[in-house]
Every structure is written in structure tokens, then in C-alpha cells.
C-alpha positions, 0 to 999 in steps of 0.5 A: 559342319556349319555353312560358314566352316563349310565355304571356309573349308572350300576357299582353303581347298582351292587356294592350295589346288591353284598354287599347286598348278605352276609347280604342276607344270614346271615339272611335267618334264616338259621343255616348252619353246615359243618361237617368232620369226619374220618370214615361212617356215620353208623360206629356205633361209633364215626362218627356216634354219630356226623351225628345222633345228626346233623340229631336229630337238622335237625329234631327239627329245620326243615327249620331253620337248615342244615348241610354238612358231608363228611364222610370217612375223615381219611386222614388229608390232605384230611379233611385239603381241605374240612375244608378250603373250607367250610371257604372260602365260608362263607356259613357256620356258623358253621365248626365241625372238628370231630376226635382228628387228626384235631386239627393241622388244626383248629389251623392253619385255624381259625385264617385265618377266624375270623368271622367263628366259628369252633368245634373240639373234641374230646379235650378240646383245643381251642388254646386260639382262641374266635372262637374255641370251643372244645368238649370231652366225660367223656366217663370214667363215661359210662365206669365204669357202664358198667365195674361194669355191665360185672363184675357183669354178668362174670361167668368166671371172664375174661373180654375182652376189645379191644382198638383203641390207647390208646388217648382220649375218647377211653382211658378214656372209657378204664380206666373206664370200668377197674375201675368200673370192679374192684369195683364189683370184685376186683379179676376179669381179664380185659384184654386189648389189644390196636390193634394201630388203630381206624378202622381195624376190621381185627385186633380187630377180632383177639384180641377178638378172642384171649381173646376167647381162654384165656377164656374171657365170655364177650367183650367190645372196642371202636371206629368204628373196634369193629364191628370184635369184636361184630361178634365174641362175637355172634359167641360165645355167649359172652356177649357185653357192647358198647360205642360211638353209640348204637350197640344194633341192630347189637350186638342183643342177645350178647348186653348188655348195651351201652354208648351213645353219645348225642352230640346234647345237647352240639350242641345247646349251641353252636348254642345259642352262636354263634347267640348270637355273640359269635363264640368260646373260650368255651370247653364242656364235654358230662356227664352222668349229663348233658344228653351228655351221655346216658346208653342205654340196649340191648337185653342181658340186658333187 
């Protein structure tokens, strides 16, 4: 064989290897996730009610699953570089942008990657995209049982509440822990103060402080800052309800009852999908009917 035949030979050899590699991938049998989330993995809140139901898939799926976090992503700009990273390898079959301030990106990005399926939430948008899902939490429903519970349980009739800013689940848990409260006492005092953001606990430790000294027997908040929050409650002996993630261990005798989020459950439908070709166009709602949302009891409420 002559060298010109020879290096024909080889370029063919590799153009047939290389466009053999995507299909390599797409069927070692293995579900890959990346997932971005603004805050820890063990906030004992929102970004950890994602890492936990991504690890509980890794544990029932084994080798036929995996999954990327990169946690502490509170800068857009910041996440906006992973999300594109993460698409432009295609090694991923699934994108998750978790946190409601990531919307713009997955708007702009999912378009430019087509055969990719990305997650969003918490909201209900998919920007009319067939490779978007959204996702949000009827975070309202745990909302009321604990609103009616504290009620139920206030001696002196004041309930504190701290709140990040006043948007999605964070709100809608607000709303209903004010509306279940009031069921059981009409005459009850819910206090609400929302401090402006998700994660200064500085700020939520001063609030519930206040709602303290107006005499408030029991707290509740939502978002990864009601750490202050849960310290202050054990520091004088009020009462806790949580949501988002169990803060049971943290909380310890303060903790009453804690809203849940089993994102793992809306995660497999999603997985389902996508195996199954379809990459998006479908929003989904965690409830306390489809097993999304769970009421978990602390030691308070035991």
C-alpha cells in the first residue's frame, strides 16, 4: 500500500471511530444530571432538598445514574458559565438550573442546544420550549398544616414568620401558613417580616429576635437564612415549624413539624421522558397528593 492510500486509509478510520463516540455514550446506559443551585448542599433548605433527591436517584439507580452539583451559585453570571459548559459537552442528558433567578439563562440557552433537556424551578415557564420542563412547589399546602398546628399549639397568640423576599414558594408557603393559622384562631397575631433575601442569616436572626420582644411563642421562615431563625427559637425556647428541607436535627427540641421537598418524585418522570424522547414542554407541581410534599415531625411534635 502506497502512503497516499495509506493516509486515506487512516483519515476514514478515524472519522468512522469519532462519529462513533456520541453513540458510545448515549448508550452506556447511563442517566447523567448536572445540576446548579445558589446556596450549600446542606442549607437545610432549597438547595438541599435538590442534592438530596439526586443522591436518593444515585442510590436507587446505582451505576445507571450520575450526577454533577455545583453548589453556592448565587451569582447568575456565575451559574450562566456552568449551565453553558455543561451543554456544550453534551455529556449530559439532563441540565437542572434550580433557583427561580436562573430563568433568563435557560430561556436564552435552551434554544441553542436543542437536543438537550434542561429543568428550572421553582416556576411553571417552559417559554414554550419542547426541551424545558419547570418545576415549583404547592409549598402553600405544607404551609397551612403548619399555620393551623402553631396556632393550634401558641399560648400567647403570636406567631413569628421570617421570609426571604416575597416571590414563589417561599411566598406561597407564607400565604398558607397565614391562612391555616387563621382557621384554627381567627384572632391570632401572625407577624411577617420579609428581610430582602434568601441567605442573610445576620437579618433573619434580627427579625426573629424582634418578633421575640413583641412576644411571639413560635417561628417558622423559609429559605436557607432561617438558620439565625432556628437559633434563636432554641435560645428561647419558642417553638419551630420548617419547610424546604427537615431541620429537625438542627432545630432539636424547638422542632415541631417540617415541610418536605421530595423532588425525586417529579425527577423520575422526567427521566422517564426523556428516555422515552421527550426532552421538555411539561411543568410539574411537588403536592402533598403526589408525594412531592412531605410532613415530617420533630422532637416538639413527637
Amino acid at each position: 500500500m502506497n502512503k497516499r492510500n495509506l493516509t486515506l486509509l487512516l483519515v476514514v478510520v478515524a472519522m468512522l471511530v469519532l462519529s462513533a463516540l456520541p453513540i458510545a455514550r448515549a448508550q452506556d446506559d447511563v442517566f447523567r444530571v448536572a445540576a446548579v443551585a445558589p446556596s450549600a448542599t446542606n442549607d437545610l433548605a432549597f438547595s438541599q432538598s435538590m442534592f438530596d433527591a439526586l443522591t436518593l436517584l444515585k442510590s436507587e439507580m446505582g451505576d445507571g445514574f450520575d450526577f454533577v452539583f455545583q453548589e453556592g451559585t448565587f451569582v447568575v453570571d456565575d451559574a450562566a458559565v456552568a449551565l453553558r459548559e455543561w451543554a456544550s459537552s453534551g455529556e449530559y442528558d439532563l441540565i437542572i438550573a434550580h433557583g427561580s433567578q436562573y430563568g433568563s439563562i435557560i430561556e436564552e440557552l435552551a434554544p441553542e442546544f436543542p437536543e438537550t433537556s434542561f429543568a428550572w424551578g421553582t416556576d411553571v415557564n417552559t417559554f414554550g420550549l419542547n426541551n424545558v420542563f419547570a418545576y415549583t412547589a404547592a409549598s402553600d399546602q405544607g404551609g397551612f398544616l403548619n399555620g393551623a398546628m402553631a396556632a393550634y399549639m401558641s399560648e400567647s397568640g403570636i406567631i413569628g414568620v421570617v421570609g426571604p423576599i416575597e416571590v414563589g414558594d417561599a411566598k406561597l408557603y407564607v400565604d398558607g401558613f397565614v391562612a391555616g393559622a387563621q382557621a384554627v384562631n381567627p384572632d391570632v397575631q401572625v407577624l411577617v417580616n420579609y428581610i430582602g433575601s434568601f441567605s442573610d442569616v445576620t437579618l433573619a436572626t434580627e427579625a426573629a429576635n424582634t418578633f421575640v420582644s413583641n412576644g411571639a411563642d413560635i417561628l417558622t421562615g423559609s429559605a436557607q437564612m432561617v438558620t439565625g431563625a432556628i437559633a434563636v427559637a432554641k435560645d428561647n425556647g419558642l417553638l419551630w415549624f420548617g419547610t424546604q428541607a427537615s431541620q429537625a436535627d438542627l432545630a432539636e427540641g424547638a422542632g415541631v413539624m417540617f415541610q418536605v421537598y421530595r423532588w425525586d418524585v417529579i425527577l423520575k418522570d422526567m427521566i422517564e421522558k426523556i428516555q422515552g424522547g421527550t426532552l421538555g414542554g411539561e411543568a410539574y407541581t411537588i403536592t402533598l397528593a403526589n408525594g412531592g410534599l412531605q410532613m415530617v415531625m420533630g422532637q416538639a411534635g413527637n
